[in-house]
Each structure stands twice: as C-alpha cells, then as structure tokens.
N, C-alpha and C positions, 0 to 999 in steps of 0.2 A: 469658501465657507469658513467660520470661527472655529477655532480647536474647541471643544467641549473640556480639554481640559483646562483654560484660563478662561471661557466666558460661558455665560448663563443668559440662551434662547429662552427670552420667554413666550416665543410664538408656541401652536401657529393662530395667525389671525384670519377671518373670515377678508377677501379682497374689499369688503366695503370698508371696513375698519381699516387698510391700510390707506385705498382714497381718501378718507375722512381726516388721517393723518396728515397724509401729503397735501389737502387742500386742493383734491381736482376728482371732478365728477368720475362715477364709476360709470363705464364704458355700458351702454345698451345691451341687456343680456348676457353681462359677463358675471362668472359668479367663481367660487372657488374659497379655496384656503393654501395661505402663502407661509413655507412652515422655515424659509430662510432666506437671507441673503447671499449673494456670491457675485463674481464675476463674469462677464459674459461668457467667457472664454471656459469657464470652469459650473458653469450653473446647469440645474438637471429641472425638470417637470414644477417641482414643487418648490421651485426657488424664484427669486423676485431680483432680477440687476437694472441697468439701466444705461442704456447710448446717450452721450450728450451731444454730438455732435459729427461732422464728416470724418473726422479724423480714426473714428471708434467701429462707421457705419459697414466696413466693409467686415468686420465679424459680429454682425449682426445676423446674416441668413444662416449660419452654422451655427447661430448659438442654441443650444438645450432647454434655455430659459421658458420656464409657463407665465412669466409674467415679467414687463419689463418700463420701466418708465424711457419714455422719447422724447427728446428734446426736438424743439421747434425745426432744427436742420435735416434732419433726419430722416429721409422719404419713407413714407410708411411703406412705399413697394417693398422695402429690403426685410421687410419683417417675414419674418418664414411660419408656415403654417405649425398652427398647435399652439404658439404665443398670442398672449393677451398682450397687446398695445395697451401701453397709459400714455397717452399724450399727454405732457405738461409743460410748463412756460420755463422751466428751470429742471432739468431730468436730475442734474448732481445735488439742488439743494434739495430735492424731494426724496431723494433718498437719504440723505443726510437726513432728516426729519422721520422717517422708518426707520431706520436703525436706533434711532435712539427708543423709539418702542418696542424693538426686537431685544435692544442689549442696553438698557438701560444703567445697567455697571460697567460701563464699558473702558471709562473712563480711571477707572480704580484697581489699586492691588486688592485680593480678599486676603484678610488675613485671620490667624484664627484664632477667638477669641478664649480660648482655654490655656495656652502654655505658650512658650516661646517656641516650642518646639511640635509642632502637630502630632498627634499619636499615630496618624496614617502618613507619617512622611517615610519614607524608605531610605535610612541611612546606613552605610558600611560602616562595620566596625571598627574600622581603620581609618574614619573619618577623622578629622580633626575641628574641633571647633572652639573656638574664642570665645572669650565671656560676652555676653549684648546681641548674640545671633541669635536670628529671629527664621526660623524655617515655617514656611505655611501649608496648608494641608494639602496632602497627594504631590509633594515632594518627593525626588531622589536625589539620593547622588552617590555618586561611582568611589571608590576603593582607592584611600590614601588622598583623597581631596585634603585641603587646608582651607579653612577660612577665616579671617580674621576681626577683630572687634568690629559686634557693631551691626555688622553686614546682614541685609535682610534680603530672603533669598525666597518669592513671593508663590502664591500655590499655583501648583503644576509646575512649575518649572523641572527640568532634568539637567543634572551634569556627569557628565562624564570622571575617569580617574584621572588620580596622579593631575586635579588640578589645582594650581595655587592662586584663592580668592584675599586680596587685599583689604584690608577695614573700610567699614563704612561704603560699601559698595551694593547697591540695590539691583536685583534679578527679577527682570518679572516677564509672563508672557515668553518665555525664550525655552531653547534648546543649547546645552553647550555640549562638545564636542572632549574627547579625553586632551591631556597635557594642555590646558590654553592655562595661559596666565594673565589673570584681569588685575591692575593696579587699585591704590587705594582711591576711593572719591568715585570711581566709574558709575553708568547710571544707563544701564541695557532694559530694553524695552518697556520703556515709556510711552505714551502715545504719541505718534509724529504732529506736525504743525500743520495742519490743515484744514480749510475754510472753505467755505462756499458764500460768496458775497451777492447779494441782493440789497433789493432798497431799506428794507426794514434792519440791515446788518451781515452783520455776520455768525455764521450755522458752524458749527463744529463739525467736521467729520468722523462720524465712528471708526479708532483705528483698530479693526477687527482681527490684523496681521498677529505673526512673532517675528521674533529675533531668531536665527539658525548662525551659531558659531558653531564653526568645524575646525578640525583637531590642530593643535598645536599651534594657536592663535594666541598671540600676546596683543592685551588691551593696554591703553597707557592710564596714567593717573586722570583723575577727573574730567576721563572723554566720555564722551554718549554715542547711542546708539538708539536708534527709534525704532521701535515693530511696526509694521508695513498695517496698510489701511484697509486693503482687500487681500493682498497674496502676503509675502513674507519680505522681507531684510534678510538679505545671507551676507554672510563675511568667510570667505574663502579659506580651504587649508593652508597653514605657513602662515599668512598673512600677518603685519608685525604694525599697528596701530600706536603711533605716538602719544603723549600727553595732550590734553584739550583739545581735541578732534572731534568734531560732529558727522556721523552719519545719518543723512535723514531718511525718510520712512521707506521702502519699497526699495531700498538702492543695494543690488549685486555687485559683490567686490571678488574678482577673481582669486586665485590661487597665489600664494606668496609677492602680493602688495606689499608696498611700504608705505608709508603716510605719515608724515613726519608734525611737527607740532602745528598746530591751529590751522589744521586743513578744514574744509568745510563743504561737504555734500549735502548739495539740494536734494528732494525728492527722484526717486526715478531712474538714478542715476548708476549705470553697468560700466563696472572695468574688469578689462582681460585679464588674464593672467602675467604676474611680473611686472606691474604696471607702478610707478616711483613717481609721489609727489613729493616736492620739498616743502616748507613750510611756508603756513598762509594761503598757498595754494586752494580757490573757490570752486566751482562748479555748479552750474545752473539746471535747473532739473531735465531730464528726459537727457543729458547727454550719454552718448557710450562711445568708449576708452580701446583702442585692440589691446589686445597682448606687447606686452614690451614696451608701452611708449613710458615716456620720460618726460615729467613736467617740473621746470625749473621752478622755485619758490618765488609768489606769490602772484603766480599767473592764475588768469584771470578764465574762465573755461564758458564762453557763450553757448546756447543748446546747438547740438551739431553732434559729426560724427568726427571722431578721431582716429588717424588709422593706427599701427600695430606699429614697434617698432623705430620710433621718429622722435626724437629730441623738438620739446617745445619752449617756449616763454613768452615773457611780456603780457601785455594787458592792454585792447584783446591778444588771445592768446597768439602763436604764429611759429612755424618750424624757427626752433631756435636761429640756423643759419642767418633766415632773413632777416629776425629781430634783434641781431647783434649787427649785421650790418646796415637797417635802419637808424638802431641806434649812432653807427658809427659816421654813418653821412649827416646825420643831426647836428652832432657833434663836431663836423666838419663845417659846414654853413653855418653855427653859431658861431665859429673862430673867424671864419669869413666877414660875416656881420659886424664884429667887433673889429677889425682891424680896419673896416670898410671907415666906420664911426671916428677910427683915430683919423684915418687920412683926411675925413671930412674935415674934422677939427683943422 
C-alpha cells in the first residue's frame, strides 16, 4: 500500500468504476468498493492487486486480496475464497491504468506553495541550511543535519541526524537514516522506469514505493536511486554508494556494500551483505547476490542466483577462476593462429 504520507488515495471507487477503468466487464454479481492498491503478498479485504502470470500464481491462494485482476495464465482454481476474480487480457497493464485513478499525482513531488520552507515541516534547531533549500510540507529532519545549496528536500520525507546533504540534491518519497552522507547532484526517489507494453503502447507504471536509507550510508555525486513500485528500495546500513550509480526500483542492497562508479541495477535486484561491485559493473532485474561475493568491474550479471562468498567477472558473468583462465587459453590459440598463418606464409 502508498505511504499516506507522500501520496494522495483518491479512492475508494465503487468495483464498477474500476472495471470501466481497466476496460473489462464487471464480473456477474459482483459488487463492492475498492479503497486501495497493494501487493498480493501484503493486500487485506478492501484492497485490489493483481497475478500476471505462473510465475506470481503460487501466492495467490494465501493472498488477503477482495479484489484481484488475472491474467490469461492464471488458473482461476488458485483463486481462494472471499476474492473477486477480474479476468483480463493484460492483469499488469490493467492495473497500471487503476492506479493512475487511485493516485493520480503519483508521478510528482508536492511542493508547497507558500514559503520555501513549509510552516509544518519539523526542523531541529541545529539544522543547518543553505541558501535555495526548498523543504516541503510534513517534513523532518533530525539534529545537526547540513544541507546544502539548492537542495530540495520533498513532502514527507524524514531524515535522520548528524546528516551531511550536498547541493543540489533532490529527496523525495524517502526515509533516511542518521549519519548517511549524500553527495552533490544525488536524485533519491524518483519514480523507477517501468512500462507495461501492449499494442496501443506503452502504460506507465504507478511507482507507489519509497526509498529506505539506513544509517551511516554514504551516496556518491550525481547517483540515483528510484522508490520501488509496489513495496520499497532499501539500501543497507554501512553501505558506501560511488558517483553515477543507478539503483532501480524495488532493489535490496545488503549491509556495507560497495558500489563503485557507474554501477547499474536493474529492477528487483537483492545483494547480501558485504557484497563489492567494481566499476560499470550491470545487473539485470530479479537477480540476487549472497553475502560476500565480489564482482570484478564491468561484468556483466544475467537474472540468476549468485552464491555468497565467490569472486566473479567477465561478461556473461562467471567465477573469476574460470574467466581468467578462459580468457588465458584464448589468448593462447590466438598466438597459435598466428604463428600457424606465418608458417603458412
């Protein structure tokens, strides 16, 4: 479900209006009022999610949901009593299309249009602020913070103390944690990149998430960080985030990571704790990292699981070992080739 303190539900809607939305007949005899969205995993009576697919079907009979859109794979067996089935031809763009009549600012910071500074924001008197800061309304922030020119620090958000905010650095939709230190340029909870593609296009997905940075996280210069779409974005305590780094939406970063410059996580995307990317280093959504591994810079992370502990590189990726000694027998049958070429001569 949406923090009520960064978005504004303007449900709830009668179920006929939410069919009429999505574009699919309301169910024979079903009737109701649908007062939110949520995930299956986390939806109650009066909430509306939706299964696309096999991959989602097995937390389907356990989920709490009163109302649920179904995609075409989806055996209506698994539907569990007290849910309203919506069969549709597309269960994620139909929901994609309700949300944007539930949270139709979804997409936006509020900011507020009286002061730079909101009269219900909650600042310490130990705060520190720069000239061009822009605090919006039902703001906090914790004791001995600093923040610097510029920086717009959006409503609702909270931070923690003793943090040092760099210029020009925009907060929105987020939690931070005490002592983290965000660089200049940074850009935390934004909405992440996500589509639902059909024939008429592409649907935007409501990114209804936050951001959760916990304590003693250093951000780098002009890296991002996207708020999760249904659940949250977290970034681990310790954790030490390089310059131009993208974190994208829903993705769990273990306890004291490193992430070194122009790393790039997909959606989805869980690392352990302790977990060391070098620079360039990609990853493709839904992967998860254990604890300890160690990814050489600019390898290349296919979806999959990684174990804990293990030295990797190359692209695809591969325990380092073998990809220095593929590399090396490569390298050995190329000189091969070549000497082969003279004798032919």
């Amino acid at each position: 479900m949406a923090d009520p303190r960064f978005y504004d539900n303007r449900g709830p809607f009668t179920l006929a209006e939410v069919c009429a939305r999505a574009g699919i007949e309301l169910p024979a005899g079903a009737h109701g009022h649908v007062h939110d969205l949520a995930a299956l995993d986390s939806a109650g009576a009066l909430h509306l999610a939706f299964c696309t697919g096999k991959s989602e079907a097995h937390a389907l009979p356990q989920s709490r949901a009163g109302f649920c859109f179904i995609g075409p794979a989806v055996p209506l067996a698994n539907v569990p009593q007290g849910m309203i089935a919506l069969p549709c031809a597309t269960a994620a763009v139909a929901f994609a299309a309700v949300a944007q009549m539930f949270y139709p600012e979804s997409s936006l910071a509020v900011w507020s249009q009286r002061s730079h500074i909101d009269p219900s924001a909650r600042i310490s008197d130990s705060v520190s602020l720069a000239p061009g800061v822009v605090i919006g309304p039902g703001v906090e922030i914790g004791e001995r913070t600093r923040i610097g020119p510029n920086t717009v620090i959006a409503r609702g958000v909270a931070i923690g103390r003793d943090c040092e905010i760099g210029s020009n650095v925009t907060i929105t939709h987020a939690y931070i944690g005490d002592q983290v230190s965000i660089l200049p340029g940074a850009q935390i909870g934004q909405p992440g990149f996500g589509f639902n593609s059909s024939a008429s296009g592409h649907t935007k997905v409501a990114q209804l998430g936050r951001v959760i940075v916990q304590d003693r996280v250093e951000i780098g210069a002009c890296s991002t960080i996207d708020r999760g779409a249904l659940g949250d974005t977290v970034i681990g305590e310790g954790t030490k985030i390089d310059n131009l780094v993208q974190i994208g939406h829903n993705d769990h970063l273990g306890r004291h990571c490193i992430l070194a410059g122009q790393v790039g996580l997909s959606g989805s995307v869980e690392l352990g704790d302790f977990v060391i990317m070098g620079g360039q280093v990609g990853a493709a959504d839904h992967v998860k990292i254990g604890s300890g591994a160690r990814f050489a810079g600019r390898a290349g992370l296919a979806p999959g699981v990684y174990a804990g502990g293990v030295d990797y590189g190359g692209y695809p990726v591969r325990a380092v070992r073998d990809w220095m000694r593929e590399t090396a027998a490569l390298s050995m049958l190329a000189k091969r080739r070549k000497y082969k070429d003279k004798d032919d001569e």
